[in-house]
C-alpha positions in Angstrom: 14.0 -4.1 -1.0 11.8 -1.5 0.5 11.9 2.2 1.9 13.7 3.6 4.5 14.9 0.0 6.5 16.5 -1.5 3.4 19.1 -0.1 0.8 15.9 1.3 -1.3 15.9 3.7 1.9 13.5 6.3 0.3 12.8 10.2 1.5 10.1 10.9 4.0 7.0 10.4 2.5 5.4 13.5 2.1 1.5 14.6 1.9 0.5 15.2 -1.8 -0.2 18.8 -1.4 -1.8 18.9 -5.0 -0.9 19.5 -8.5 -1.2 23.0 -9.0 1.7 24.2 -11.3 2.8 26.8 -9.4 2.4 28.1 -5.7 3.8 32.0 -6.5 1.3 33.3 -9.0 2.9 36.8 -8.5 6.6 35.7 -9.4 7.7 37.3 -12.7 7.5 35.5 -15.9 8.9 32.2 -16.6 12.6 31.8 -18.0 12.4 29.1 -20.9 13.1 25.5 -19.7 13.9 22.4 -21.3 11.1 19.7 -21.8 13.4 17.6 -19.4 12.8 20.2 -16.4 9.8 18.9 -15.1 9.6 21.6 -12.1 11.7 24.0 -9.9 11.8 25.2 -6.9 13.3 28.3 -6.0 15.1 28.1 -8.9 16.5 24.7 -8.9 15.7 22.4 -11.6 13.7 18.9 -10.6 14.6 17.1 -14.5 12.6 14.4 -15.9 15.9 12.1 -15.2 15.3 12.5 -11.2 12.0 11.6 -11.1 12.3 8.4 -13.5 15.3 7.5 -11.0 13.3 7.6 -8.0 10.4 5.9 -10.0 13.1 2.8 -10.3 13.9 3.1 -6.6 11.0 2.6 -5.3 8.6 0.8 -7.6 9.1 -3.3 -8.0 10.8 -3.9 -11.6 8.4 -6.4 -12.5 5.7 -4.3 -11.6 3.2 -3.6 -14.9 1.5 -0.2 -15.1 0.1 1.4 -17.8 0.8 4.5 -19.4 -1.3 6.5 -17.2 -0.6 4.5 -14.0 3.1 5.4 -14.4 2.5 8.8 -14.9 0.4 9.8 -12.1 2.9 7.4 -9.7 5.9 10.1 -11.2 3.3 13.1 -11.0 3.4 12.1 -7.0 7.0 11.4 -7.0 7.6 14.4 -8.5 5.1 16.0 -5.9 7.9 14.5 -3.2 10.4 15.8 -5.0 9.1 19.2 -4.9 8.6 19.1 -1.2 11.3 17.6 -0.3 13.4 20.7 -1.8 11.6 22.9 0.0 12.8 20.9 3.3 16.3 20.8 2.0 16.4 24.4 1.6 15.0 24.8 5.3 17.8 22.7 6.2 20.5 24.7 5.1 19.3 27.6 6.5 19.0 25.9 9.9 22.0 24.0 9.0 20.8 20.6 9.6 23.1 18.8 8.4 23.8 15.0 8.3 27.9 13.5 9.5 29.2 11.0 7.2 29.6 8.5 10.7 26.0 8.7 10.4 25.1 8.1 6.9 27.7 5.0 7.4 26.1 3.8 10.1 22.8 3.8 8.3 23.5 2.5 5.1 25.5 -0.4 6.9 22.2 -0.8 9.2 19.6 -1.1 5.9 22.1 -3.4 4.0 22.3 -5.8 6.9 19.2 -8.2 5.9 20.3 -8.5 2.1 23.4 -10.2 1.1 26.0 -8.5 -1.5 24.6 -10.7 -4.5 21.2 -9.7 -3.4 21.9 -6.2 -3.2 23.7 -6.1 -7.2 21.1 -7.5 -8.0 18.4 -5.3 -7.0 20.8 -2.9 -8.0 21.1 -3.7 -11.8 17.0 -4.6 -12.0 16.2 -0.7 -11.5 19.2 0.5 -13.0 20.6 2.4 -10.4 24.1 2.6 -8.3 24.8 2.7 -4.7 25.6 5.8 -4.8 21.8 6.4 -6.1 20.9 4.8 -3.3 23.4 6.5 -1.1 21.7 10.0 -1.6 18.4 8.5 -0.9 19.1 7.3 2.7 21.1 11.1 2.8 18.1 12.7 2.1 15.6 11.2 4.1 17.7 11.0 7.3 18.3 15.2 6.5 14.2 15.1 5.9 13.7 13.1 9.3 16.3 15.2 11.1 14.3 18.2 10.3 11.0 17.2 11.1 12.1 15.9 14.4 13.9 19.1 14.9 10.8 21.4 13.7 8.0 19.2 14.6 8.3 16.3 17.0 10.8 17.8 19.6 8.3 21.1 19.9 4.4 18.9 20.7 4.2 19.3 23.9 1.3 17.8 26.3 0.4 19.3 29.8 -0.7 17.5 32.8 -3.3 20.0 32.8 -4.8 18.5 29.1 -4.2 15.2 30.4 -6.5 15.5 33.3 -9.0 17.2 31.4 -8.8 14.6 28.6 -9.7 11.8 31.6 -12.5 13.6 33.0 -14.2 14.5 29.5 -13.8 10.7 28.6 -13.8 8.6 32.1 -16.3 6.2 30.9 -13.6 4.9 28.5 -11.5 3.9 31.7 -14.3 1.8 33.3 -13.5 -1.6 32.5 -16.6 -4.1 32.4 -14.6 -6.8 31.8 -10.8 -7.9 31.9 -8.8 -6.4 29.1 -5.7 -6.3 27.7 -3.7 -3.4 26.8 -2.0 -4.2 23.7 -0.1 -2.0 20.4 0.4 -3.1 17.2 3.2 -2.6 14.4 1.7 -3.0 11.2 3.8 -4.4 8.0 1.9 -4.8 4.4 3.2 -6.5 1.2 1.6 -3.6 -1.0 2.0 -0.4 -1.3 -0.1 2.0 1.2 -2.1 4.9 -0.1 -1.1 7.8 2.6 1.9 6.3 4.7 1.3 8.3 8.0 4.4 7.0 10.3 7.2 9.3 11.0 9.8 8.0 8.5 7.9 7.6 5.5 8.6 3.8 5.3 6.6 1.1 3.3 7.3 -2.4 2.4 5.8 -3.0 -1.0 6.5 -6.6 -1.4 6.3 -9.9 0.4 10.2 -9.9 1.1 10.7 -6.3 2.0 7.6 -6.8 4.7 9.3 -9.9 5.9 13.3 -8.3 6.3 11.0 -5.3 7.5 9.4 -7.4 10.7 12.8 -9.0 11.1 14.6 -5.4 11.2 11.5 -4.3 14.3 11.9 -7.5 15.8 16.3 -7.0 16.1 15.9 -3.2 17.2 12.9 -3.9 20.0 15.8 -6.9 21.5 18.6 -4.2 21.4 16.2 -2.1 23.3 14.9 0.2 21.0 11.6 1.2 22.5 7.9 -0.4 20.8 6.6 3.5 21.0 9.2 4.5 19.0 9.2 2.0 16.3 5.4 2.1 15.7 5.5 5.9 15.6 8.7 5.2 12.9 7.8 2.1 10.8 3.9 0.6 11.4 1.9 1.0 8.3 -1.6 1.7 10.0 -1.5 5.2 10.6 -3.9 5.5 13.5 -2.4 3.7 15.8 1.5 4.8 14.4 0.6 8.1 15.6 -0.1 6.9 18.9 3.1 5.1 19.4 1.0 1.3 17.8 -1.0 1.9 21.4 -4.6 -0.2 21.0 -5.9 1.0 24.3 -7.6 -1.7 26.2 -9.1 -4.7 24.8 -11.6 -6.4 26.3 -11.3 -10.4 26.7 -14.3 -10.7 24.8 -13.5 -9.1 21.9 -9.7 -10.8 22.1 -11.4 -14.4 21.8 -13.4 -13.1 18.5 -10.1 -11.9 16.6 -8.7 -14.2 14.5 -6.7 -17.5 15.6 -3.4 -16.2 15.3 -3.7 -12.7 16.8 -6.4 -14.2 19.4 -3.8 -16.3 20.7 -0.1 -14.1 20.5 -2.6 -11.5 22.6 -3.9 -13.7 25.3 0.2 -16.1 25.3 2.0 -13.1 25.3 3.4 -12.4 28.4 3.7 -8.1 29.2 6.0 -6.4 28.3 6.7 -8.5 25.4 6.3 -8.8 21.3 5.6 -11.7 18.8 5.0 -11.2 15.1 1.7 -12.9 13.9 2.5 -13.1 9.7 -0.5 -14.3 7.4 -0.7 -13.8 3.9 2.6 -11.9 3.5 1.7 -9.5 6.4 2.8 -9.0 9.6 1.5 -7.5 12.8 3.9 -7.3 15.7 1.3 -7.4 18.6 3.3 -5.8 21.8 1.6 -6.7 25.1 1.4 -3.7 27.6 -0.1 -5.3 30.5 -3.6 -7.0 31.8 -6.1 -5.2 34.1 -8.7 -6.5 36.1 -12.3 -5.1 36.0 -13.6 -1.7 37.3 -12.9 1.7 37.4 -9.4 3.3 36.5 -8.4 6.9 37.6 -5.0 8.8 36.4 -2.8 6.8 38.9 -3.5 3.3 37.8 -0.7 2.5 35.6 -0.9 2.9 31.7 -3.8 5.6 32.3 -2.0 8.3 32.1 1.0 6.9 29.3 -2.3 5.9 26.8 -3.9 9.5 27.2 -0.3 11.3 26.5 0.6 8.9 23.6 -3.0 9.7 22.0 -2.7 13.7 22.3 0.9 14.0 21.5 0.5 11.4 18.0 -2.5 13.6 16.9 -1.2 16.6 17.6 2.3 15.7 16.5 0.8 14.1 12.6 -1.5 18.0 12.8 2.1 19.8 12.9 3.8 17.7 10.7 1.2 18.6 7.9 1.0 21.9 8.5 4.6 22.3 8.3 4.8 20.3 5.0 1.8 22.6 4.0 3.7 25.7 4.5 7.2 24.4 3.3 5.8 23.7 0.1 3.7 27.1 0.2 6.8 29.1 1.1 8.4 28.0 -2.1 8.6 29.1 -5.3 7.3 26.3 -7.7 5.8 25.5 -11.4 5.2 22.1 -12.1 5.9 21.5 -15.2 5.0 18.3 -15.6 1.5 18.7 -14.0 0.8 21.9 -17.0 1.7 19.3 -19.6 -0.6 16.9 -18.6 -3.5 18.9 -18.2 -2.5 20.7 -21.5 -2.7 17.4 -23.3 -6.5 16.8 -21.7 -5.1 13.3 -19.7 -3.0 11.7 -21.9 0.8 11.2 -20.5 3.2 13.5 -22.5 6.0 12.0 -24.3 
C-alpha cells in the first residue's frame, strides 16, 4: 500500500522544520505530562500511541530497523504530527473543512487497485482499522485543501516576468538541433528523503509504485491533466514543481538515454504518455511536442507554457515552505520526545 493514492493515504508530507523542543521559549512553565505525551501543540496532546500508529501506516511490516532507525523515523513522524496540528488549527479558523461525499469519494478512489482480502490484510499486518486509515486520507485531503487554499491558488506569474524571464535566458530557446519537449512523472520503490510534490505521496515498495503508475496512467485517460499529476504525485521534485516539464531535449542527447526511455521518447506520439518500468520503477515520459531547429521567441508554442510552469513551481514550493515555516513557528510546541533523547545522550528512550 502506499501514501496518499492507496488506502495507506498518509498526511501531506511536511518539511522537517527541526527538533527543537519547543518554539515558545516565553510561554509559562510546563504543566506535568505523562511519559506517553510525546508533544503538544497549543495545548493538545500528540501521545506516544499516535505516533507508533502512524509509524505502522506508513512503514512496510517486514521492514527491519534498529533501535535508533525507528526512533529517528518516529522523531520525523512526530515532527509531521506537530505540523500538521498547526495546519488543522489554521483550518478551523478558516473553516476549511472536508464533506463526507468527499472523503467517500476518496477513500473509494484509493481502495480501487487493492482487492478486499488485500486490503484486511494490509490491515491486520500494521495493526490498524479502516477507520485508522479513514482519518488519514481526512487529514491530508484537510492538509491539501489548505495549502491549495493558502498557497497554490495565491502564486501568481505576470506576463511582464515572463517576458523578462525570455529575454534574460533567450539562448536557452535557440535550438541547435531538433528536440523534443518532454515531462516526466517519477514513481520509486523506496522511500524518498524530502518528497517535494504537492500531496506528500511516496510509493515505498515495488507494488505500491506499480498500483501507483497504474492510478497516473487511469486519471491522465479520464482527462486529468499530466501538469497536474506531476505537480501531485512525481517523486523527483525538480521537475514535480514544474508540472514533470523537461524543457527541450535535444535528439542527441535522446539517442544517449537509456533503451527504454530512448525509445518511449522518440515512439511517442505528442500529446501522449507511456510508462517506461525498470527495476521496480517507473517513469511516465509525457511527450509535449517536437520542434525543428532555430530560434524560438514567446509566440512559438510551448515557449511561453515552459517559462510559466518553471516560475510558478519554484515560487509555488518557496511559499509552501514558508507557510509550513511559519505554521509551525506560530504554534505553541515542546517536543517531548526530542528533550528525552537528547537527555539520554542518543540512546532511544524506553
Amino acid at each position: 500500500m502506499r501514501r496518499s493514492s492507496s488506502v495507506t493515504a498518509g498526511f501531506i508530507a511536511l518539511v522537517l522544520l527541526g527538533s527543537a523542543c519547543r518554539s515558545n521559549p516565553s510561554t509559562p512553565s510546563e504543566r506535568t505530562v505523562s511519559p506517553n505525551v510525546w508533544a503538544t501543540v497549543n495545548g493538545r496532546d500528540i501521545t506516544k500511541e499516535q505516533v507508533e500508529k502512524e509509524f505502522r501506516r506508513v512503514r512496510q511490516p517486514a521492514e527491519r530497523l534498529s533501535e535508533e532507525e525507528a526512533m529517528l523515523a518516529k522523531l520525523a513522524i512526530l515532527e509531521d504530527l506537530i505540523v500538521e496540528q498547526a495546519l488543522m488549527a489554521k483550518a478551523n479558523a478558516l473553516k476549511v473543512e472536508v464533506p463526507q461525499s468527499e472523503l467517500d469519494a476518496a477513500y473509494a478512489d484509493a481502495r480501487k487497485n487493492i482487492t478486499e482480502q488485500q486490503f484486511q490484510q494490509e490491515l491486520t499486518a500494521r495493526n490498524l482499522t479502516a477507520d485508522d486509515m479513514r482519518d488519514g486520507l481526512r487529514r491530508e485531503l484537510l492538509g491539501r485543501k489548505l495549502i491549495e487554499r493558502e498557497v497554490i491558488s495565491k502564486v501568481t506569474v505576470t506576463d511582464q516576468e515572463i517576458s523578462d524571464f525570455f529575454n534574460a535566458n533567450r539562448a536557452q530557446f535557440n535550438l541547435p538541433e531538433e528536440a523534443i519537449r518532454l515531462a516526466q512523472i517519477v514513481i520509486t520503490p523506496v522511500r524518498e528523503p524530502q518528497v517535494m510534490n504537492r500531496t506528500g505521496d511516496d510509493a515505498t515498495t515495488p507494488q505500491a509504485a506499480a498500483a501507483k503508475a497504474a492510478m497516473i496512467m487511469e486519471r491522465l485517460k479520464s482527462g486529468v491533466a499530466f501538469t497536474e499529476l506531476a505537480r501531485d504525485y512525481s517523486e523527483d521534485g525538480p521537475s514535480a514543481q514544474r508540472g514533470g516539464d523537461l524543457g527541450l531535449v535535444p535528439l542527441s542527447r535522446i539517442k544517449q538515454a537509456p533503451p527504454l526511455l530512448r525509445d518511449a521518447a522518440m515512439t511517442t506520439t505528442a500529446g501522449s504518455a507511456r510508462v517506461v518500468s525498470e527495476g521496480g520503477a517507473h517513469t511516465i515520459v509525457f511527450v509535449v511536442g517536437r520542434e525543428p531547429a532555430g530560434q524560438r521567441d514567446l509566440s512559438s508554442p510551448g515557449v511561453r507554457e515552459q517559462i510559466t510552469a518553471g516560475l510558478r513551481g519554484a515560487r509555488e514550493q518557496l511559499l509552501r515552505s514558508a507557510y509550513l515555516a511559519a505554521a509551525r513557528s506560530d504554534a505553541d510546541v515542546t517536543n517531548y520526545l526530542a528533550r528525552k533523547v537528547v537527555e539520554s545522550q542518543g540512546k532511544p528512550p524506553k
